[in-house]
MARDOSE-149369 format. One line per 8 residues: number of its first residue (from 1); their letters; for each residue x, y, z of C-alpha. Coordinates in nm, 3 decimals, padded with zeros to 5 digits, always signed. Example, Ala and Ser with C-alpha at 12.3 -4.5 7.8 and 13.67 -1.06 7.14 Angstrom:
% residues 2
1) as) +01.230 -00.450 +00.780; +01.367 -00.106 +00.714;
% end
This chain:
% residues 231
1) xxxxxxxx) -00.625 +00.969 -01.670; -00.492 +01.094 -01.277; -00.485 +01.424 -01.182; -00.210 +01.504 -00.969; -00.200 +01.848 -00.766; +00.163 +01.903 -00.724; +00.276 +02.100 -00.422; +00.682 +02.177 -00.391;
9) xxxxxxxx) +00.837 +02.246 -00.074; +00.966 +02.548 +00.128; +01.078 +02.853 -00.109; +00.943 +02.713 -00.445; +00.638 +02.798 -00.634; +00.401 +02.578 -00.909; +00.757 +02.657 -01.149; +00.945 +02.415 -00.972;
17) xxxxxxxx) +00.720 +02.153 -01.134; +00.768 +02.189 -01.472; +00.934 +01.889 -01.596; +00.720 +01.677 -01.418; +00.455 +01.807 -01.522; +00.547 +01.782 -01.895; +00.598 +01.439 -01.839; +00.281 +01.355 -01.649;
25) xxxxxxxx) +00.072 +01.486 -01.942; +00.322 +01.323 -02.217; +00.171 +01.004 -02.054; -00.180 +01.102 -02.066; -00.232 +01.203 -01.710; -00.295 +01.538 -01.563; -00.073 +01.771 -01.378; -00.199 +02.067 -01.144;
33) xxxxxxxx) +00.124 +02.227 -00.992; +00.025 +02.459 -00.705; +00.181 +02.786 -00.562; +00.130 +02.782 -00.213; +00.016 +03.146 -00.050; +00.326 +03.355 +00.040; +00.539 +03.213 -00.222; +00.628 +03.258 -00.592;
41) xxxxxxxx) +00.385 +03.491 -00.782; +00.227 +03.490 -00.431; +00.522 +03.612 -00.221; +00.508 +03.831 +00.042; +00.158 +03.777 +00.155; +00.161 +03.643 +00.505; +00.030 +03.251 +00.575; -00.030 +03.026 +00.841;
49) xxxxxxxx) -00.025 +02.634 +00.800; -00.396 +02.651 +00.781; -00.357 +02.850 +00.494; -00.178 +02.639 +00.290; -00.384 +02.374 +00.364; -00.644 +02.556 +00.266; -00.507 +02.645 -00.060; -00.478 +02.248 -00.172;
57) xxxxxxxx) -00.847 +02.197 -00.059; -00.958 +02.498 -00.251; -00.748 +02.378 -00.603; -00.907 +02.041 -00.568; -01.278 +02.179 -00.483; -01.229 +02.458 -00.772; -01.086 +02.246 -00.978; -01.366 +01.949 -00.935;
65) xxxxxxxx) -01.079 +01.695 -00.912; -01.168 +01.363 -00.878; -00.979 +01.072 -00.786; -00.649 +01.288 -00.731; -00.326 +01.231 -00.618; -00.147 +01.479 -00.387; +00.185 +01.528 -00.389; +00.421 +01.699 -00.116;
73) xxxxxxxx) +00.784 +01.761 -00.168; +00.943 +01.831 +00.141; +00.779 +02.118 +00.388; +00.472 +02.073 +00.165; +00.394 +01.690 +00.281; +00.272 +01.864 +00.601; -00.008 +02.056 +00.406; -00.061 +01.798 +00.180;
81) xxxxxxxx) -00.081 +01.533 +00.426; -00.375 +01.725 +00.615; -00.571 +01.846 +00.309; -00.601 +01.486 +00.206; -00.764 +01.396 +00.493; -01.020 +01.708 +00.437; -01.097 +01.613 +00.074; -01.246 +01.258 +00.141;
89) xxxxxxxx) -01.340 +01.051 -00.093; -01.175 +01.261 -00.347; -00.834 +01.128 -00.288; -00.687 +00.839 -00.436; -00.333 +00.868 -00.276; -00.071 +01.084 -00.094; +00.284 +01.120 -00.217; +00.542 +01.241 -00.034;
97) xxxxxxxx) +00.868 +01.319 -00.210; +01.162 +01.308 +00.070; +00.850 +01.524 +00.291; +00.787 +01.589 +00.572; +00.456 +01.406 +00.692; +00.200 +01.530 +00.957; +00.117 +01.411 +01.290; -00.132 +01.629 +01.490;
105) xxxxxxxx) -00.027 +01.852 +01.686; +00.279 +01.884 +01.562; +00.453 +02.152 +01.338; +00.728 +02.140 +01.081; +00.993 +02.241 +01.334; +00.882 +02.019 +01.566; +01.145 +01.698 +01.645; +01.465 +01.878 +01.515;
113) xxxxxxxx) +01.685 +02.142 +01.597; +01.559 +02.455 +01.469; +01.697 +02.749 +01.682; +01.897 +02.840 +01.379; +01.560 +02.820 +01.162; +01.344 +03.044 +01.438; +01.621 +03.276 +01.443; +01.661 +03.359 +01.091;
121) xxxxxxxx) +01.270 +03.387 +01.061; +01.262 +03.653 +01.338; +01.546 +03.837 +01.200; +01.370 +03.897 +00.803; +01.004 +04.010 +00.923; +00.868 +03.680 +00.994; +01.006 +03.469 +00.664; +01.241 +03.254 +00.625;
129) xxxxxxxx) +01.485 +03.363 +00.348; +01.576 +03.107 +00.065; +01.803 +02.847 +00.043; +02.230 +02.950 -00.025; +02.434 +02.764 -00.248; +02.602 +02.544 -00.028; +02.244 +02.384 +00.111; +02.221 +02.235 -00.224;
137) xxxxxxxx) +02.538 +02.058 -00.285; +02.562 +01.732 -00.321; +02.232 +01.643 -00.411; +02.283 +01.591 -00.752; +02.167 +01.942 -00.896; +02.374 +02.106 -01.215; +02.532 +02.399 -01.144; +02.224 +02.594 -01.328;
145) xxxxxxxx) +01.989 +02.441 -01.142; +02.131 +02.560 -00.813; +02.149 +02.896 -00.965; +01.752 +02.886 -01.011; +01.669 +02.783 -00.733; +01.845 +03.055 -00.550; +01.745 +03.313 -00.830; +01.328 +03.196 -00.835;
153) xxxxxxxx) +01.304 +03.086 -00.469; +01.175 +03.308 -00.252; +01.128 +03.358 +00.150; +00.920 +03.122 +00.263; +00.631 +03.235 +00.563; +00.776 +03.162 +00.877; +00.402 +03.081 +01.070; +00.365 +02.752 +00.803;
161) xxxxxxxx) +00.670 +02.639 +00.993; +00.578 +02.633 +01.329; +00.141 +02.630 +01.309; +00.094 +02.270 +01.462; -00.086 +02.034 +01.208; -00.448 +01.973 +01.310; -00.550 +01.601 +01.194; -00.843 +01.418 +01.324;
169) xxxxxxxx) -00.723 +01.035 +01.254; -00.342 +00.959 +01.191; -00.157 +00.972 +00.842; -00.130 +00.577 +00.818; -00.512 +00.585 +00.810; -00.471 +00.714 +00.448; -00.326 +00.531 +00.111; +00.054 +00.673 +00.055;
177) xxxxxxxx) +00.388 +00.649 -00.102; +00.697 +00.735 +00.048; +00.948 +00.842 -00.159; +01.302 +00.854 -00.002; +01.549 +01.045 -00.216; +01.885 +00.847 -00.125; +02.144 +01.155 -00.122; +01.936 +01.326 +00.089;
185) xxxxxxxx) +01.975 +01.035 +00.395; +01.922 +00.677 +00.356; +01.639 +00.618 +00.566; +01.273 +00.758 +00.648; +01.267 +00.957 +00.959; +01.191 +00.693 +01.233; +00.797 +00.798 +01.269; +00.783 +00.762 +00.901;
193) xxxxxxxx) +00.955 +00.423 +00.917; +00.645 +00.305 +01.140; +00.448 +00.390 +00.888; +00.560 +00.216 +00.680; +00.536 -00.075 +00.835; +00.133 -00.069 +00.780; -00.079 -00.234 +00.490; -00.153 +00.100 +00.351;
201) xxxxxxxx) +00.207 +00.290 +00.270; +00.448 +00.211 +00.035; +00.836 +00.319 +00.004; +01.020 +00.413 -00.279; +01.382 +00.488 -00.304; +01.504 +00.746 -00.553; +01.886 +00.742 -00.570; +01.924 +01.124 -00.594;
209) xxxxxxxx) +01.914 +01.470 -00.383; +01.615 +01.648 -00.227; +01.508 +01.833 -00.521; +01.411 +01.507 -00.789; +01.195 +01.725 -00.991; +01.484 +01.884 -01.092; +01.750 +01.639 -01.093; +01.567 +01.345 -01.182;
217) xxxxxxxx) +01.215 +01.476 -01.317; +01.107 +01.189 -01.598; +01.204 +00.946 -01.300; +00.993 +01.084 -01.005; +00.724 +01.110 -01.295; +00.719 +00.752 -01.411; +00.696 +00.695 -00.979; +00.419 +00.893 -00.961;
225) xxxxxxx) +00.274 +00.701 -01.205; +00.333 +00.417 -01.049; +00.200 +00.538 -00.742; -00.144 +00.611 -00.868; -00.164 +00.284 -00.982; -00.145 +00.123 -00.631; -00.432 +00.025 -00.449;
% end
């Protein structure tokens, strides 16, 4: 049996795991989906990126995982990628679902242009409000699904975005899978393309939209799987 702590990206909560989760314990495994602080049942409360890695070290120490995978969808590969490093020899392998990935020093902002992003965070209090229809389309999301999103997604804390990651080795030190969700781009950003060019990462391709665990959840499961299987 794997445990996998599941950690979705900006404006989602532990919900947005639910499928996968069913399917990762159909399969025997074990599924710990994770809301990060500020967000979901947690919303409102202010957080830095220190917090939220914080909150995956904590789930894993309270928990007494073993042997875990984490997986980061999105903004959460940048906490994800740094708690693995904290939790040692407790990891088996990093995931990152179409995520961003951390490289010290270096926030989630950083390497794209976000004046739009900074702007709308300092106009609602320091949050950055959820995603609008049209920022899902075309990623292969039912009409319902965009509606939940928007209805259960809530304003993401605007410090997680732009805290610089703190790492003490580099993120090709640990074992990972890439997972590149096709409608989304069709290529890893270039530092994640180096990467991947070492003995210790492996891609995926997913042909679907940012958001698999709803679009293609029994899929991005049977990956995981996969995944935790590598060595």
């Amino acid at each position: 049996m794997t445990d996998f702590v599941l950690v979705a990206g900006a404006w989602l909560g532990a919900w947005a795991w639910d499928e996968v989760a069913a399917a990762l314990r159909a399969a025997g495994d074990d599924a710990h989906p994770l809301t990060l602080t500020g967000l979901a049942e947690k919303q409102g409360v202010p957080a830095g990126g220190q917090r939220h890695v914080q909150d995956i070290v904590d789930e894993v120490e309270r928990l007494d995982l073993r042997d875990v995978v984490l997986v980061g969808h999105s903004y959460s590969g940048l906490p994800v990628g740094q708690a693995a490093e904290r939790i040692g020899e407790r990891l088996r392998r990093v995931v990152y679902v179409d995520a961003s990935v951390p490289f010290d020093g270096e926030s989630f902002l950083s390497g794209w242009p976000s004046d739009h992003v900074r702007a709308s965070i300092d106009a609602h209090g320091g949050f950055w409000p959820p995603l609008d229809g049209d920022g899902a389309e075309g990623q292969e999301l039912t009409a319902e699904q965009i509606a939940r999103i928007r209805s259960e997604g809530t304003a993401h804390p605007g410090a997680t975005l732009t805290e610089p990651a703190v790492l003490k080795g580099s993120p090709g030190d640990l074992p990972s899978t890439y997972v590149k969700c096709l409608l989304d781009g069709d290529a890893p950003p270039p530092a994640v393309a180096e990467l991947l060019k070492g003995d210790r990462w492996e891609p995926v391709e997913l042909d679907t939209g940012h958001w698999p665990m709803f679009s293609r959840p029994g899929e991005l499961a049977r990956i995981l799987r996969e995944s935790a299987a590598s060595r």
